[in-house]
C-alpha positions as CSV (number, residue, x, y, z in Angstrom):
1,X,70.5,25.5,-67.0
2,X,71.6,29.2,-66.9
3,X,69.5,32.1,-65.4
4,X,69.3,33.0,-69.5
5,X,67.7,29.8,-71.1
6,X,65.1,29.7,-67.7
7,X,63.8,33.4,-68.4
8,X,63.3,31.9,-72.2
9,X,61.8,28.7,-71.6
10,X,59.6,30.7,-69.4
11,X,58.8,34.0,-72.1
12,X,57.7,31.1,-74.8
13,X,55.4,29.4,-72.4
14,X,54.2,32.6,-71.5
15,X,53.3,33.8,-74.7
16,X,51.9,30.3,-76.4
17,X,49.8,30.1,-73.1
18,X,47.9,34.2,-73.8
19,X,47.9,33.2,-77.3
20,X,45.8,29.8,-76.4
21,X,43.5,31.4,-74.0
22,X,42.7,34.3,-76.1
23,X,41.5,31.2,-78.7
24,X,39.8,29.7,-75.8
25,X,35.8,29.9,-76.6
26,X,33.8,32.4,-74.2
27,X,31.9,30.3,-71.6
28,X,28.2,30.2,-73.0
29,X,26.5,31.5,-69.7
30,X,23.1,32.0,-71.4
31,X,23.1,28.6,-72.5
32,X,24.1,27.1,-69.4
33,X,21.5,29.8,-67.4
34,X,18.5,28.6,-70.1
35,X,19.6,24.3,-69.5
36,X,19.5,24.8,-65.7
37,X,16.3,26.8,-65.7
38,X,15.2,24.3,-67.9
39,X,15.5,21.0,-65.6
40,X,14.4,23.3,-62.6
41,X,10.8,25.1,-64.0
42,X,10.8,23.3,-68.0
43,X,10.4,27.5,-68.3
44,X,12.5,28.6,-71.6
45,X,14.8,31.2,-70.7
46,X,14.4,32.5,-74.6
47,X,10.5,33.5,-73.2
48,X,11.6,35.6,-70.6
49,X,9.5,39.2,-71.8
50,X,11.6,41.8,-71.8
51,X,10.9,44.3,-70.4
52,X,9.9,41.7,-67.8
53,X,6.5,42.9,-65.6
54,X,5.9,43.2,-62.2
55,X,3.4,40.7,-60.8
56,X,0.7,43.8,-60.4
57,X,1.3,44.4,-64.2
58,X,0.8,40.9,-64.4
59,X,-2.4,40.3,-62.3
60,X,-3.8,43.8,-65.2
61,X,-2.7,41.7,-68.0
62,X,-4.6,38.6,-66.7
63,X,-7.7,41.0,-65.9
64,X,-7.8,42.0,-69.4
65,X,-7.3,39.1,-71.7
66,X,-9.8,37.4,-69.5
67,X,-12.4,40.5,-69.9
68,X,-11.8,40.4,-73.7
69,X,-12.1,36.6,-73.6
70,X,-15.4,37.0,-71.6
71,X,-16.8,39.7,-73.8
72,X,-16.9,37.0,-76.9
73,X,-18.6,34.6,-75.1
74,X,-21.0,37.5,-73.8
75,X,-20.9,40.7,-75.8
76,X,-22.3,43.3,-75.5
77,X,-25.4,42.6,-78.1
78,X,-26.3,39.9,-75.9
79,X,-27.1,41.7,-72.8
80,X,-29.1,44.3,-74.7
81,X,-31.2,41.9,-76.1
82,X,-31.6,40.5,-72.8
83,X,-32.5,44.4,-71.2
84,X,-35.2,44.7,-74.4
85,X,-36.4,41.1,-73.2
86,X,-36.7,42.3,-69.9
87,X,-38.6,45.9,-71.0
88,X,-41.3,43.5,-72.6
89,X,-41.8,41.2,-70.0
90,X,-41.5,44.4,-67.0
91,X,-43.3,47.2,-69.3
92,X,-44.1,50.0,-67.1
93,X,-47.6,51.6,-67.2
94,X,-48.8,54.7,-66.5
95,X,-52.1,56.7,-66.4
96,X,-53.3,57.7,-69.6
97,X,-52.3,54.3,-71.3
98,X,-54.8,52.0,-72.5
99,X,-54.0,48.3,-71.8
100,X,-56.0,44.6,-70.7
101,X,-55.5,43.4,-67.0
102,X,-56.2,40.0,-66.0
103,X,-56.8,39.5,-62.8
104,X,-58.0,37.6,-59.9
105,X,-60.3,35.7,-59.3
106,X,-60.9,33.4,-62.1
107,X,-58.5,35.2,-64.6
108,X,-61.3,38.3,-65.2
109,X,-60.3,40.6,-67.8
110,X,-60.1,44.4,-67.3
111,X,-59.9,46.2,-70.6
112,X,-59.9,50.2,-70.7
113,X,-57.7,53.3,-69.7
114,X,-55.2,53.0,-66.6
115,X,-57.2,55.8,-65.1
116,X,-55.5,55.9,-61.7
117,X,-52.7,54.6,-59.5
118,X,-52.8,54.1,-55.8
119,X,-51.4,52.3,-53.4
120,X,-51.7,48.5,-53.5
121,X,-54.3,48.8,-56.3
122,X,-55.3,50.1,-59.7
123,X,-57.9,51.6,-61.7
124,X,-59.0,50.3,-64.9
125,X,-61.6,52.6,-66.8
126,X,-64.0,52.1,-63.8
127,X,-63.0,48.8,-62.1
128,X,-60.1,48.9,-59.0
129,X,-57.9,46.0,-59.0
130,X,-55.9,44.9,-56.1
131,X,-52.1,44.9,-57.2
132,X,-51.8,41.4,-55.2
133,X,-54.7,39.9,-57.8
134,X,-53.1,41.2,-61.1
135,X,-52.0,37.9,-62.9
136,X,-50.9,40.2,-65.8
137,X,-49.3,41.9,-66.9
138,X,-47.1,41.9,-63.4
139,X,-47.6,44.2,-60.6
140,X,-44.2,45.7,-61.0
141,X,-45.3,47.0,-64.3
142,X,-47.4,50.4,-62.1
143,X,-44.6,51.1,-59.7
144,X,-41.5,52.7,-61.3
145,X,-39.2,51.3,-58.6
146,X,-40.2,48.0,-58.6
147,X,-40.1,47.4,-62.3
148,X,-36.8,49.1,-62.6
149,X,-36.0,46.5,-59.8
150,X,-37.5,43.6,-61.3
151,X,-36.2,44.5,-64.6
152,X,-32.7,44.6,-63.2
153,X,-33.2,40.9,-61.5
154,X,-34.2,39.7,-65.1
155,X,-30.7,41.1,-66.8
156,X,-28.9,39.8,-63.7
157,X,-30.2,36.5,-64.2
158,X,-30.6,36.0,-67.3
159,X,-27.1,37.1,-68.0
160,X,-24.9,38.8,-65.5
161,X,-24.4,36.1,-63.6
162,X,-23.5,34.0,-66.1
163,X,-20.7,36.0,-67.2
164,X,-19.6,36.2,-63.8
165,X,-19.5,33.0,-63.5
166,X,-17.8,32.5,-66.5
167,X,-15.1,35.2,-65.7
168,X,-14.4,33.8,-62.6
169,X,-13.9,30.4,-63.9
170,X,-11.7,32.0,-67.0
171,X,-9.9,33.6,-65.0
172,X,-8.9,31.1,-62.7
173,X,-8.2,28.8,-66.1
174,X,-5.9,31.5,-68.0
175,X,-4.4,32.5,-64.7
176,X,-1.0,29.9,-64.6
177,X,-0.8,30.4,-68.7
178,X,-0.8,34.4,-68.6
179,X,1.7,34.2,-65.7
180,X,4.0,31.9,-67.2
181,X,4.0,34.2,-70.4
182,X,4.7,37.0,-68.5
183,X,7.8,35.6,-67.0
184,X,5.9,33.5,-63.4
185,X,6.0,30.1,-62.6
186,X,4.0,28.6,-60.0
187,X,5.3,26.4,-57.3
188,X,3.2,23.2,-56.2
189,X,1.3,24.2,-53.6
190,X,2.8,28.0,-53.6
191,X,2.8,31.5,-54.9
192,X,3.8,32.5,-58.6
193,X,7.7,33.2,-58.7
194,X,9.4,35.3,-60.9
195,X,11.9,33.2,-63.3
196,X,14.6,36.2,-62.7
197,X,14.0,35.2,-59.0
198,X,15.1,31.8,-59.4
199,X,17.8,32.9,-62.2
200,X,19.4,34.6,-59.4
201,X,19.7,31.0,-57.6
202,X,20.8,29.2,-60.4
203,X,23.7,32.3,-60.8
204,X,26.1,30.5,-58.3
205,X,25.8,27.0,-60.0
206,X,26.4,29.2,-63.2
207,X,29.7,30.9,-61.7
208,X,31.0,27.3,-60.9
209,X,30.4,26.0,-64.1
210,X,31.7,28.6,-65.7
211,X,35.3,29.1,-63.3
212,X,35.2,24.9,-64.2
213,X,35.3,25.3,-67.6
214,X,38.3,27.9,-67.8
215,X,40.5,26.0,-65.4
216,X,40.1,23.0,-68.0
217,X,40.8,24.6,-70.7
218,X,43.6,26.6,-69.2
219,X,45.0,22.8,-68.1
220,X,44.9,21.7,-71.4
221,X,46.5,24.4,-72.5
222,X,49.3,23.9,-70.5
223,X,49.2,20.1,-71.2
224,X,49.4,21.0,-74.4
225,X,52.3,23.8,-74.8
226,X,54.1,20.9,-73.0
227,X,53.9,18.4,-75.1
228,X,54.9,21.1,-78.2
229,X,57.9,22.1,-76.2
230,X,59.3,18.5,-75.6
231,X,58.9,17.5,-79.4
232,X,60.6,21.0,-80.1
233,X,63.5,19.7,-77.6
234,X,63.1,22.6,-75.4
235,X,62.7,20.3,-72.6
236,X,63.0,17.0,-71.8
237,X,60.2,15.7,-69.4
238,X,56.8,16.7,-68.6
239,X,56.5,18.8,-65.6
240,X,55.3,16.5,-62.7
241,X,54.1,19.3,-60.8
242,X,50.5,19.1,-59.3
243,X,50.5,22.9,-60.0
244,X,51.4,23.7,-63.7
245,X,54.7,25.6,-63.8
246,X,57.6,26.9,-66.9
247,X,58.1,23.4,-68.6
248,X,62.7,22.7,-68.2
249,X,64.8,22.4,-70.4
250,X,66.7,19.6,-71.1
């Protein structure tokens, strides 16, 4: 076979060969990215937030929806009615007001002007009263500290620590969900982990996949210009090669 026919055989193959692989599909790295992340996490690369948060963004997010969630179980109108329940039951008294005691022993009633505050007792029109006897209202309700005190006790128990109960517990609840919307997934027995962390593991399986998948097609290609080439008579055999080479001619 001259020098001539060589360089031709060589120019077609050439050419059919850029022609196919400019046909060839483009490798579909997002899909094959999404189906490994998939098997690994069951995370959907198509929820991956963008722009994607830091975990400290994160940890706000959580704070917040968890505040918001925990401010319609307890709003706001509930604790104020529990601060007005807690103004009736702790009223605070002072001299000049006119108001019944009762009072130790027996229950005696005391009914006249507060005419005097001292300490550990009070003066009712003319009767003293030991603070430690009044049976009501409570004693707290002639000392300004002590009933802002015991009022405070009454919201806190009667509803802050309810809510912080329940915000601890929500947020405990909601924490996995807000982090896994927010682009986290948490390992058994470990620390939340970005999905772009574990993308960036799953890249090299990717690249494989991907350098797989053009060498195929490339092969088939070649398998294929082959084949044309010995039904066009430009060569005779197919190229036993291990390495694909310019088909021969016949």
């Amino acid at each position: 076979m001259s020098a001539e026919e060589l360089a031709h055989i060589k120019q077609v193959t050439d050419e059919r060969f850029e022609s196919a692989r400019a046909e060839v599909p483009e490798f579909d790295r997002y899909r094959e990215v999404r189906n490994l992340l998939l098997k690994r996490t069951e995370y959907d690369l198509d929820d991956l937030p963008d722009p994607f948060p830091s975990q400290a963004e994160v940890s706000k997010i959580l704070k917040k929806e968890t505040l918001a969630i925990g401010d319609r179980r307890f709003p706001k109108s509930a604790r104020d009615k529990v601060v007005a329940a807690s103004i009736e039951k702790f009223p605070l008294y002072k001299v000049g007001d006119v108001l019944e005691v009762k009072a130790k022993p027996g229950g005696r009633r005391v009914e006249g002007k507060l005419v005097e505050l001292a300490a550990g007792k009070i003066r009712v029109a003319g009767t003293w009263i030991l603070r430690k006897d009044l049976l009501d209202p409570h004693f707290s309700c002639f000392d300004e500290a002590e009933n802002k005190n015991f009022r405070a006790h009454h919201v806190r128990v009667n509803f802050d620590i309810g809510r912080k109960d329940f915000l601890e517990s929500e947020l405990k609840r909601q924490r996995i969900k807000v982090y896994r919307d927010n682009g986290y997934v948490k390992k058994k027995g470990g620390p939340f982990v970005s999905v772009k962390k574990i993308i960036e593991t799953i890249e090299p399986k990717v690249d494989e996949l991907e350098k797989q998948y053009y060498a195929k097609k490339e092969e088939e290609i070649r398998a294929r210009i082959e084949v044309d080439m010995i039904e066009e008579g430009m060569i005779s055999q197919p190229v036993s090669e291990p390495e694909p080479g310019p088909p021969t001619a016949p």
